[in-house]
C-alpha angles and dihedrals in degrees: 000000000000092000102048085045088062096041094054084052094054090050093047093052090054099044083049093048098056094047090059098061124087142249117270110280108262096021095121092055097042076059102058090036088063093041092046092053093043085056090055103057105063093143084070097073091047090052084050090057104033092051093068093044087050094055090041091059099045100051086053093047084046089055111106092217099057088051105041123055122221114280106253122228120274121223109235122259108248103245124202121258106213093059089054108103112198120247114242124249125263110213106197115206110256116259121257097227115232124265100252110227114231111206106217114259119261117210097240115199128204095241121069143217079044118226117246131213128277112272114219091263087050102057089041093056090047095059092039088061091044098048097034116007089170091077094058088058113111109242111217112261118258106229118254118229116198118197120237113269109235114207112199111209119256112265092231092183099082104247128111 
């Protein structure tokens, strides 16, 4: 506890020491210096602001769609008749149909979900409670009784 007593003291002398010493000499007037010439240049914070909305213009006057209106339709030019040749014709080969797949056919009943047959279990547990129900009875449970769990100590010297 000593120790930590005079630790506490040394570190309580220094501390002490550095927040009795002064500013730097000048440091009030670099201050307002700073403040002053930050009051003198308003025309900074409007350039700040007018540049963006510049660029902004100017990429919207660039656009070709803002320029430039939509073409308008042109009437056809009325063409000869008599120069026109007619296309040939293309035959296309006639398609083969599909064959159409047929899912075989499930027996659906009117009653869902439908009942499935007896398993072998089934079946066994169904004739034991027919011929002796009393076996199916649930007997009461005979307590069970745990012995106490004895823990020896470790031998930590080393014999055995």
């Amino acid at each position: 506890m000593a120790e930590l007593d005079e630790l506490d003291r040394l570190l309580d002398s220094a501390l002490a020491s550095y927040s009795d010493t002064e500013p730097l000499a000048g440091i009030e007037e670099r201050v307002l210096r700073r403040v002053a010439r930050s009051k003198r240049r308003p025309w900074l914070w409007w350039l700040a602001g007018a540049v963006p909305a510049a660029a902004c213009l100017l990429v919207l006057l660039t656009s070709r769609e803002a320029i430039a209106p939509p073409p308008l339709p042109v009437a056809p030019r009325p063409v000869e008749t008599a120069q026109m040749r007619p296309e040939p014709a293309v035959v296309k080969a006639p398609r083969r149909p599909r064959p159409v797949r047929r899912r075989p056919q499930v027996a659906r009943l009117d009653r869902f979900p439908t009942a499935a047959p007896l398993t072998a279990q089934e079946r066994g547990l169904l004739e034991l409670a027919t011929v002796a129900p009393e076996a199916l009875l649930v007997k009461p449970a005979v307590a069970i009784e745990i012995e106490p769990i004895q823990i020896k100590p470790l031998d930590l010297s080393g014999t055995n």
